[in-house]
N, C-alpha and C positions, 0 to 999 in steps of 0.2 A: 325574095318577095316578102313584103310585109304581112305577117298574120292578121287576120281579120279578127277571128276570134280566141278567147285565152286556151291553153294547151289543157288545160282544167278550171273544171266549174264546179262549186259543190254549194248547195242549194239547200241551207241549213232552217228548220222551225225552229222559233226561240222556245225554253226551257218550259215547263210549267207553269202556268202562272198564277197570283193568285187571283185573278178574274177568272181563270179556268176553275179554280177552287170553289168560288164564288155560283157560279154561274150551275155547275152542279147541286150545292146545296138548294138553289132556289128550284131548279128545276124539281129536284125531290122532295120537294118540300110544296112543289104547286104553288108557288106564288109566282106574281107577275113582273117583280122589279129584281134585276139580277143589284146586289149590291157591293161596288167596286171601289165605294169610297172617294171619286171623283173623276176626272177625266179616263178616256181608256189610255190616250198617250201616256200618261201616268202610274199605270199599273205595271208591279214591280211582278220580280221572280217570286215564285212561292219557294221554300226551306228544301222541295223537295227541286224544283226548276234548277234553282243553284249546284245541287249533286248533280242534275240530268250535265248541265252544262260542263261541268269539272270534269266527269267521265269523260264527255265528247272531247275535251282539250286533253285528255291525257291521250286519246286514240289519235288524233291527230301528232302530240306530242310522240306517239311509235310510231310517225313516217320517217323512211328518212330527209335528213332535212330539207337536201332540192328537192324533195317534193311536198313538201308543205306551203299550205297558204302564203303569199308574198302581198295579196293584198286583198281588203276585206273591207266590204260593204256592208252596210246596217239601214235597216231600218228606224228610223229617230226615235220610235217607239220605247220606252225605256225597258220593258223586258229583253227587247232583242240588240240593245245595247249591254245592257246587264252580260246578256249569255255569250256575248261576243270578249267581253272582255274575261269573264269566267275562263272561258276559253282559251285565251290568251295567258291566264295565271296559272292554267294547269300545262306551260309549257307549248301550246299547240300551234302559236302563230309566230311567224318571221318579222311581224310586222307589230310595230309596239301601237297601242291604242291609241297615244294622240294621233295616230297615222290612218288610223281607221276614216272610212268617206264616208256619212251619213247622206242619207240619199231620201228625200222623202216621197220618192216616185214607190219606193220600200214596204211605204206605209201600212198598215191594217187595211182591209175593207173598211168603206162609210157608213154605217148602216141608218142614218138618221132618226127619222122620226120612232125606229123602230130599235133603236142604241139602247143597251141595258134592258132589255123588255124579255122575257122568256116568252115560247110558245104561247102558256098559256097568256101571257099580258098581251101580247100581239092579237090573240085573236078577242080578247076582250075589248082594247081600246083602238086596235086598228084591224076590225074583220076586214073591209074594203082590202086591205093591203096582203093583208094573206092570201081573197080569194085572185088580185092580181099576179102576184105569185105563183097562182097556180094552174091560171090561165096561161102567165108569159114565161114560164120556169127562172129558174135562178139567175140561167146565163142573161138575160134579157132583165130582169126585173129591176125594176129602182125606185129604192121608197123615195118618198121627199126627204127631201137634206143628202138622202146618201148615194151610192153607188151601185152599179149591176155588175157583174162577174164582166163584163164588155168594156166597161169604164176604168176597173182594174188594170186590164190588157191593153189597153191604149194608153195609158202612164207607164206600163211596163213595158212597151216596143219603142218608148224613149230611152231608159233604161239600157236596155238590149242592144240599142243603138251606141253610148255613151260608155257602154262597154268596152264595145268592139273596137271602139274608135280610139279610146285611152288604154286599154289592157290588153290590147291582140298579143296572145305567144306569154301571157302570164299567168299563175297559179290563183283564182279567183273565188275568194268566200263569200258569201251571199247570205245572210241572218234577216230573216224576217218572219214569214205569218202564214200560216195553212194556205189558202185564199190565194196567196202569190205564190206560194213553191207550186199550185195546181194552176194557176195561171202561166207561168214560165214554160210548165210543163207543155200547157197548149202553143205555145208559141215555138219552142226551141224544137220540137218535133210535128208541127204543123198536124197540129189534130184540128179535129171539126169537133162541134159542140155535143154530140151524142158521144162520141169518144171520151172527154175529159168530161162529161159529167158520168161514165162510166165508172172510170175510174173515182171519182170520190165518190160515188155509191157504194162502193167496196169497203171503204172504211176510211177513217181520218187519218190525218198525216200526224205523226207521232209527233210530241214535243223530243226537239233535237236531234229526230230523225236526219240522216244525211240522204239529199239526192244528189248526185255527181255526173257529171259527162266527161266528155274528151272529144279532144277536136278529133277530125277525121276528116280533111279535106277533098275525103273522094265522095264526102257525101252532100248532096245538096243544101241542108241544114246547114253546114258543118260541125255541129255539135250530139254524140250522137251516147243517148242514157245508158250509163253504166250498174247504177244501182238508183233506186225508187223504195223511201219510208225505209231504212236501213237503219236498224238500230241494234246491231252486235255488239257497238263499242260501250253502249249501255248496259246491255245482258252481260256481256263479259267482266263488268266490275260488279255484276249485282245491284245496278242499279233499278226503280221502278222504271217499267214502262209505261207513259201516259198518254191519251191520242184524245182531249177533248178539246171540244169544237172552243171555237173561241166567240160567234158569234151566239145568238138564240137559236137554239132548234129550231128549223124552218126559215131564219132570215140566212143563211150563210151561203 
């Protein structure tokens, strides 16, 4: 019988970045404009993103080999291509990079009108949009131009879908974005909306943090969590750990 879905999943955030870097200084700093120097698709690794990513290809690079990544998705986004390929140089994938499947269902959150804007710029140039926010919560919320955690997860049960359908019974890498390794989560283990915003209430998903599953076809899902924000294989080489938000406090 053909597999439905891959024997393994691991559910990778990309590296540091320097919009992460960025997006801290402004906050501490109380200003309203995060500055990322242009597009977000275009925001690269930061100095330390690129060690996070190295360590993680060398802890992948200590599987053995049949059980390493065979085939690996990204996000177009160029940090989580960046960390995908890091990854691949530190030994960790089976799969050479022109092999990689960029997928832009992958993508970042949209955050629109409210893109590059910290806390504090949001509630200066768009209160309306914070006090919606706070009225409709995250899961629901959508500024103009962008997306609500809902909009996320309907690009991503295409995804889901286009998986299962091309990679049932194969070893499956996953590189993208806080926002989606917490939206996958809602999906692959059928949480309800007070649930997985539990869980990001607890804390952010670590840059290159690993979430991983395993099929289990006695279970309904069939995919059933192994590990969640896993990051030994960073501690283990002494690398920093980092878990910032990628969006503005308050828009993510």
């Amino acid at each position: 019988m053909t597999q439905r879905w891959p024997s393994r999943l691991w559910v990778v955030r990309h590296g540091e970045s320097s919009g992460n870097v960025a997006r801290d200084t402004a906050h501490a700093a109380r200003l309203t404009h995060i500055d990322t120097g242009g597009r977000d698709v275009d925001v690269p690794l930061s100095g330390l993103g690129e060690q996070q990513s190295r360590a993680l290809g060398r802890w992948f690079a200590g599987l053995p080999r049949d059980a390493q990544p065979e085939v690996v998705l990204t996000s177009p986004y160029r940090r989580a291509v960046q960390t995908a390929v890091l990854i691949h140089g530190a030994g960790g994938l089976r799969v050479d990079p022109a092999g990689f499947l960029q997928d832009e269902r992958l993508r970042e959150k949209e955050f629109g009108v409210l893109d590059r804007l910290t806390r504090y710029g949001i509630e200066q140039h768009h209160p309306d949009q914070a006090e919606f926010r706070r009225i409709l919560g995250k899961f629901y919320h959508r500024p103009p131009g962008g997306e609500s955690w809902c909009d996320v997860i309907l690009r991503l049960r295409s995804a889901l879908d286009t998986i299962s359908l091309h990679h049932g019974g194969a070893r499956v890498l996953i590189v993208a974005h806080q926002v989606v390794v917490l939206c996958l989560r809602y999906l692959l283990e059928r949480m309800t909306e007070d649930e997985i915003l539990r869980i990001d209430a607890e804390g952010d998903v670590a840059n290159c943090a690993v979430t991983e599953y395993a099929q289990d076809p006695g279970q309904a899902a069939g995919m059933v969590l192994q590990t969640y924000n896993f990051v030994v294989p960073l501690q283990e080489q002494g690398t920093q750990v980092t878990a910032e938000p990628d969006a503005p406090i308050g828009a993510r």
